[in-house]
N, C-alpha and C positions, 0 to 999 in steps of 0.2 A: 574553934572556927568550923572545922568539920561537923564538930555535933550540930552546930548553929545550921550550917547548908543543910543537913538530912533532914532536921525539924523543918526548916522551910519548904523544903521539897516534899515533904510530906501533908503539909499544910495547904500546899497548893495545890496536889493530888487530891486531899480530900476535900477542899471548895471547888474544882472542878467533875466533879462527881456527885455535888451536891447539886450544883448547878442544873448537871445534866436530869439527875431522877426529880427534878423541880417542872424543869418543863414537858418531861412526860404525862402524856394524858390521863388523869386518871378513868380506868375501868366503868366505875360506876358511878351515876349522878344518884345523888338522894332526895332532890327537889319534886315531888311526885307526893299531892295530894288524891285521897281516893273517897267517894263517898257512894254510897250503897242507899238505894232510895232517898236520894237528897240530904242523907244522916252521912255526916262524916265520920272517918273513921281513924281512931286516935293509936297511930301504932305502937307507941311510948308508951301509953298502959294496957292497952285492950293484946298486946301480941309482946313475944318473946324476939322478935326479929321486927327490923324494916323494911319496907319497900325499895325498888332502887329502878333506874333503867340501866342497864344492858348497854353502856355505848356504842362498842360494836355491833352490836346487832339492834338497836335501838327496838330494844325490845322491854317492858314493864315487867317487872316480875314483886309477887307479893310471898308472905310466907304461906306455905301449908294450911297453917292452923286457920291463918282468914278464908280461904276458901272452905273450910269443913263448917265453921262457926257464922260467918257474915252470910253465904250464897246458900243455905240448907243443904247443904252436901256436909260426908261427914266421913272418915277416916275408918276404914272398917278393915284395914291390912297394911301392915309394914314390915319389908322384907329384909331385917336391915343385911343380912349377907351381899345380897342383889339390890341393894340400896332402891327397892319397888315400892311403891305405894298405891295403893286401892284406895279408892274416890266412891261413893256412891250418893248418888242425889237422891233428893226428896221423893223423886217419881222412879227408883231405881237404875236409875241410869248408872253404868258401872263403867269407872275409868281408870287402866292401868298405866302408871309413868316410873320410869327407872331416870336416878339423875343421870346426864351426860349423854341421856340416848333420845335422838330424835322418834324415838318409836312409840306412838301411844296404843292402849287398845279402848275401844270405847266398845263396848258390848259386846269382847270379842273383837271387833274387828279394826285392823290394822289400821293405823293413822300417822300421817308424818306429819313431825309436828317442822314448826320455823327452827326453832330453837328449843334446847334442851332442859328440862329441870335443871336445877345450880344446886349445888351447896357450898358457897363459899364462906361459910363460917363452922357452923354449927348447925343450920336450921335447913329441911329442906325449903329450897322458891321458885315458884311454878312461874309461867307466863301467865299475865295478870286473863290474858284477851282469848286465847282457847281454854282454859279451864274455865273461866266465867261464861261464857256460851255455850258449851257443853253442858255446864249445870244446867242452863236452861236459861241464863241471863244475858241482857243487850247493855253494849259497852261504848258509852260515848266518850273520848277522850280529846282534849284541848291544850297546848299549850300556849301558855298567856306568860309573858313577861320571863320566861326561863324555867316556867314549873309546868310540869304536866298536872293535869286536874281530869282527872278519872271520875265520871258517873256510871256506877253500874245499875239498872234498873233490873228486881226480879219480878216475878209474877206473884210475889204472895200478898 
């Protein structure tokens, strides 16, 4: 009979705890189409990471890699001590981000960003909307029925 009470007392412990991390929000939505001169862009094959928003800070964030390869910028330093990464676009524009630091530099000069580089897997994920205009690209973005849908348009 005892053993019977603990099992249940346990049991009901752990459905109330299920319950609870159930209705916590999660973090990041994944609902976030992006297309780059009206060509979309397929993150399941074309990238080793996904997209996501940022709920707290409803903020877009894409991997690395799509901004060096999709917007003609291109990875020309990674610090991983100092977990920095060097950006340089097509017309030399040179842009430095460390994850977790609101501090960018963009030609040298100091820039505060909204929100931080992430890494929360494996991969670094920039903010989709100041690294895309820094490259040099304009950022239309719309949500429609629960998904964000991102046009980036560049100049090439």
């Amino acid at each position: 009979m005892k053993r019977f009470f603990m099992v249940s007392v346990f049991l009901i412990f752990s459905l109330a705890l299920s319950v609870q991390a159930s209705a916590t929000k999660h973090p990041y939505n994944y609902t976030i189409n992006v297309e780059v001169n009206s060509v979309p862009i397929n993150f399941g094959t074309n990238s080793d990471a996904s997209p996501y928003i940022d709920n707290a800070t409803n903020t877009a964030f894409v991997p690395l890699r799509f901004v060096s390869e999709n917007l003609g910028g291109k990875v020309t330093d990674w610090n991983k001590a100092l977990q920095q990464v060097t950006i340089e676009s097509k017309d030399g524009t040179v842009i430095k981000l460390a994850v977790g630091s609101k501090i960018a530099y963009v030609n040298g000069e100091k820039k505060t960003l909204l929100v931080a580089p992430q890494s929360p897997v494996t991969r670094i994920q920039v903010p989709l909307r100041i690294v895309s205009e820094v490259l040099g690209a304009k950022v239309d973005a719309k949500k429609i029925d629960g998904t964000l849908n991102v046009n980036i348009t560049t100049s090439n």
